[in-house]
Structure formats: structure tokens, C-alpha cells
C-alpha angles and dihedrals in degrees: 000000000000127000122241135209120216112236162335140242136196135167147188124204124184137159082218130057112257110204082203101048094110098049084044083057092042090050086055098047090051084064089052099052094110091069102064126352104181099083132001119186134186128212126189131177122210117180090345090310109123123206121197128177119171135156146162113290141050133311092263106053098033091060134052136187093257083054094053094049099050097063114071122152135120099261132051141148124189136191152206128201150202108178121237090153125043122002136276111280139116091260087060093051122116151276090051110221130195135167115202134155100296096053120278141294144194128205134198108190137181118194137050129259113223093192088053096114098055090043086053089052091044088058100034078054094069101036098282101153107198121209096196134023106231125115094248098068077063101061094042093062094040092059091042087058096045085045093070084061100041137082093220141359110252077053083068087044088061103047092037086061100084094054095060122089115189138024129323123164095181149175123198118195115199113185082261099036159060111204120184116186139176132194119244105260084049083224092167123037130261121172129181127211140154144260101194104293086345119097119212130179137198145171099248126023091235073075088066105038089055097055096041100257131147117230111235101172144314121262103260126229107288103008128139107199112195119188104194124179083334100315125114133213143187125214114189108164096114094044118112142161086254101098129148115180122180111272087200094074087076103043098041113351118054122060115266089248101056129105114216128188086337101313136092125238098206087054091041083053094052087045083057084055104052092047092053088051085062105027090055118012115183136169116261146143101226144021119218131162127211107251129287120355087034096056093075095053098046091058079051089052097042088054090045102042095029092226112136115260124224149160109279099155133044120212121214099223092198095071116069126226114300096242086075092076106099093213135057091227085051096054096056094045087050101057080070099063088028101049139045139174118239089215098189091062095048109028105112095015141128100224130213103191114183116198129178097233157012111210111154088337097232096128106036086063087055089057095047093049093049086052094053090043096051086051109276111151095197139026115193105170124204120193110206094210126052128271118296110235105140136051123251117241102190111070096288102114094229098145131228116292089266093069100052113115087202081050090047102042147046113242080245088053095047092049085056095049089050106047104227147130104232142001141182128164128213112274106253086214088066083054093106083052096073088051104056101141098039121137090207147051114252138230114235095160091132090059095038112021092237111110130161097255132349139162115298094237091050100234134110126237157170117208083179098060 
């Protein structure tokens, strides 16, 4: 199994219609894809009207080019999701889009939000009717009630954000303007750039590079960025030195391409790869990485190690990653139609194959045993994180402590499930290495049970599910 991260966000923001916003936005969230791949929606607002259409599915078959058309206007956010919270159905779909007696708003959020079921109580308490059961729906009505009080609503914004435990990297859309905020740890990306005089955001770089924007920065820890009538403000109040972003965007989540808090994640994944080389040598005739986050990491290994590097494995592209599968059964009957041995590279070999994580290790065991069968004399495997031992409580579906393979099992017992000859996994001590131009501290809680916030009783949970 493969983990899987929960969404993607992407905004425009103009002072002029633009007949082609919403295509701008489905271009964006293209880019995004890789971040959730059960439902994608697009919002756009025209003269303070604001038009949303959203499904299950991805980007591609949800919108067409008449869609598309149909929905100028000068501000729009889109999103893509994988659902952590909630489950996946069109309700749950996003952005997320409420009227209520100051005006409307629509939200696109990534995160998760682990206080979401006594916020829930706290509004069902006094009449508040819910028509989905993801987190987000929470927070909407959390800022709309803040808003009656409020001058303005990133002011809301502002007041609705300690109440708030978990990870939101967020953008807000009133019929006037275009709101981007990020919790204070800045546990999930946001990055800002620029169209000409227009602003646009989005959750990874490789965003802004496929629709022809120039990054400008990312959204920092704590920040709550307004654009209103073309001016743009910064609120920092809630920004500290206490930040704690997922390490795991640059070693699985994030597209190679993409810059994030000042580092690239293709360079942190070679990184991964070096540090295996010398962390755990081993004889072999060929270096090869599972597609598409190990890639990466093997060319790492194979510099490290100077052991040629190679294809070893085909990926089908039109599968997409296993976590998608919403069942366990589901994920290991998809690696083989996502996933195929290139046997004249590997027959006769002694294999060095480099993936990014263990999780169950269901998977990973498919994949040996494809190799072996294909030739291979011998697997050593080489996993370019730590070992997985705690639960994530911030939107990344790494499951409760019962469920680790590295928890569960012995590393002699693990060798044995998986059939392979080797295997060594990246010292989580060496974690800070692959990181070496970050702007920001990192969270590594799954890998050492130390994160910036959790529940008090330490589980995870849905009360919506």
C-alpha cells in the first residue's frame, strides 16, 4: 500500500473579467491531479454571482470545454480531493459553497481538521443542519458565524483560526474577494505567483509553471493573504517560528518539479537516495526506483552507490497511484495493471529497488515477487523515508500504530513478508539532510511520534464515517 494525501487547491484572482478563468483554474488543477483524484470542482465569481460545478472524478472527465466556457468571471478556486474525512461522495465534493446572511462563500481546503467532530457538536448544538460530512463544511460555517460579528471576512478568518487543530492550507472566496490562508505550522503547501497584474495560488509550484505564472512566494505559516478590489494585504498575526510542514511532501507527495518552502523535491529525493548508498551498501548489479516517487531516489542510490541505474519497472500511466483505491483488497489488485517488469533489463540481476515507503507492506511484496518472477536473482530493497511507527494526524492516511508493518513485525519478519533479500530504511536522524534549503522546520511525527499538535487521547477518528 501507498499512502495518500487528501487535496489540492488552486486560485485566480483579477480586478477584470477573464472569459477563460475557469479553464486558467482547470489547467491548474491538471497539474494537481496527483493530489486527489476522487472528486475536482471549479468556482468562479462574475459581478458578485458566483458559479460552482464539481463531481466525482477526475479533472478531465468532470469538465468540458462548454463548462469551461460558461464560467467567466474575475475570481475562481478549484479543488481536488482525496477524502480523509468524509467519504467520497458529491456532497463532499469541493469547493465547498454557502449563502448565508452576510453574502456567500466558497472554500477549497487541504488538510484535515482532527477537532472536527466537537466543532461539529458545538454547531449542531445551536441548529446548525450539515449537508456533507467533511471537515470543510465546519469550518464554513464557523467563519459565516464569525462573519455577523466581523468587519470583514478574512477578519473571521482570523478569529475562526484557533479554533482550529490540524492542517488547513486554504483558500476562501467572498463575491468581492480572494482570501489564501495557511495554519501555523504550514503543515501543507501554498504558494503565490502572478499572471501579469492577476495573482494566482496554488498547493505545488509545477501549478504555476502549467498555466504561465511566475512564482512570487509561498504563503508563510500562519498568514492570511486578501486581494480586495486589486490590493493586497498580509495578515501575520498568527505567524511564528514554531512550524512544523510535512516532511512527507518531499519524499512522496509533491511532484518531483515542484519547489516547496524553498526546496526542491526532486533534489530532497535524491538526497533520500545518497543517504541510502551510504546508510545501507549492498552488492548489486542494477539500480531501479518504483515509479514514480522512487525514481527520484534510485538515481540518488546509483550516484551514491555508483551502481548503474536502469528501468526495471513500467508504469501503466493510465492507472493512477494505488492509494486511490479506496480498499485495501482494491490497491493490491491494481500494482498489477499499474505496474509491469521490464524483464530484459532484470533477468539474471542482482536488483537494487528503491521505493519511498512501507506502509502495510502489502505492495511492496507484489512488486518483489514480480521482480523474481521476471528473473531477478536477487531483491534488496531500499526505502528512501524512516520507518513508519505512529499515525498522521494531519491529512496524510498513515493509519493507527496497529496497522505498521515496521510496528507489527520484526525487520526479520518484514524481510520474510516481503519477500526480499535485503532491506534498510533511511535514518530518520539524516531527515533534516534532504531538506537542506527549507524555510521552514519540518513535521516527522509519523516517524517519531513527536508532531506539532494531536488529539489528546492519541487516535485517529471519524465520528462521520
Amino acid at each position: 500500500m501507498a499512502l495518500k494525501e487528501e487535496c489540492g487547491v488552486f486560485g485566480y484572482y483579477s480586478t477584470e473579467d477573464r472569459p477563460n478563468i475557469a479553464k486558467t483554474v482547470y489547467y491548474g488543477l491538471f497539474a494537481l491531479q496527483h493530489r486527489g483524484q476522487e472528486a475536482c470542482g471549479i468556482a468562479v465569481n462574475k459581478d458578485r454571482i458566483t458559479t460552482c460545478k464539481k463531481d466525482l472524478g477526475l479533472v478531465a472527465d468532470v469538465f468540458s470545454d462548454a463548462d469551461l466556457s460558461a464560467m467567466p468571471g474575475s475570481i475562481s478556486l478549484g479543488h481536488v480531493r482525496y477524502s480523509t474525512v468524509g467519504s467520497n461522495t458529491r456532497e463532499n465534493a469541493q469547493p465547498l459553497f454557502v449563502s448565508y446572511v452576510k453574502g456567500t462563500l466558497a472554500i477549497a481546503h487541504n488538510g484535515t481538521i482532527f477537532n472536527a467532530d466537537e466543532l461539529r457538536r458545538e454547531l449542531e448544538s445551536e441548529g446548525a443542519l450539515f449537508h456533507s460530512t467533511n471537515d470543510t463544511e465546519i469550518i464554513a460555517y464557523l467563519i459565516a458565524k464569525a462573519r455577523i460579528n466581523c468587519p470583514s471576512v478574512e477578519e473571521a478568518v482570523a478569529q475562526v483560526m484557533p479554533k482550529l487543530r490540524g492542517s488547513y492550507s486554504m483558500l476562501v472566496m467572498s463575491p468581492t474577494k480572494l482570501i489564501a490562508v495557511r495554519d501555523p505550522f504550514g503543515i501543507r503547501p501554498l504558494c503565490m505567483g502572478r499572471i501579469g497584474e492577476d495573482y494566482v495560488f496554488a498547493s505545488e509550484t509545477c501549478a504555476l509553471d502549467t498555466v504561465g505564472a511566475d512564482f512570487v512566494r509561498d504563503v508563510k505559516p500562519g498568514e492570511i493573504i486578501t486581494l480586495h478590489h486589486g490590493k493586497f494585504t498580509s495578515d501575520e498575526r498568527a505567524c511564528t517560528c514554531n512550524t512544523g510542514a510535512c516532511i512527507f511532501e518531499h519524499i512522496y507527495f509533491a511532484r518531483p518539479d515542484s519547489i516547496i518552502d524553498g526546496q526542491s523535491v526532486n533534489e530532497s529525493r535524491v538526497l533520500t537516495g545518497k543517504l541510502l548508498a551510504k546508510q545501507h551498501p549492498v552488492d548489486a548489479d542494477l539500480v531501479i526506483g518504483v515509479p514514480d516517487s522512487g525514481l527520484s531516489s534510485a538515481i540518488g542510490y546509483s550516484m551514491g552507490s555508483g551502481i548503474p541505474f536502469g528501468l526495471g519497472l513500467v508504469k501503466n500511466r493510465y492507472i493512477g497511484r494505488t492509494f486511490i483505491q479506496p480498499s485495501q483488497s482494491q490497491r493490491e489488485r491494481s500494482v498489477a495493471l499499474k505496474l509491469n517488469v521490464l524483464k530484459s533489463n532484470v533477468a539474471g540481476k542482482r536488483v537494487i529497488m528503491v521505493d519511498d515507503s512501507i506502509v502495510r507492506g502489502t505492495t511492496i511484496a507484489n512488486i518483489v515477487r514480480l521482480l523474481k518472477k521476471a528473473g531477478a536473482t536477487e531483491v534488496h530493497v531500499r526505502i528512501a523515508s524512516p520507518k513508519f511507527l505512529y499515525p498522521c494526524y494531519f491529512g496524510t492516511d498513515v493509519p493507527d500504530s496497529d496497522q505498521l508493518a515496521c510496528r507489527k513485525y520484526t525487520d526479520e519478519e518484514l524481510l520474510k513478508k516481503i519477500d526480499a533479500d535485503s532491506l534498510g530504511f533511511l535514518d530518520v536522524d539524516t531527515l533534516d539532510q534532504i531538506v537542506p534549503n527549507a524555510q521552514v522546520k519540518f513535521c516527522k511525527g509519523c516517524f517519531t511520534g513527536n508532531y506539532p499538535d494531536c488529539p489528546a487521547e492519541g487516535k485517529k477518528k471519524n465520528m462521520f464515517e
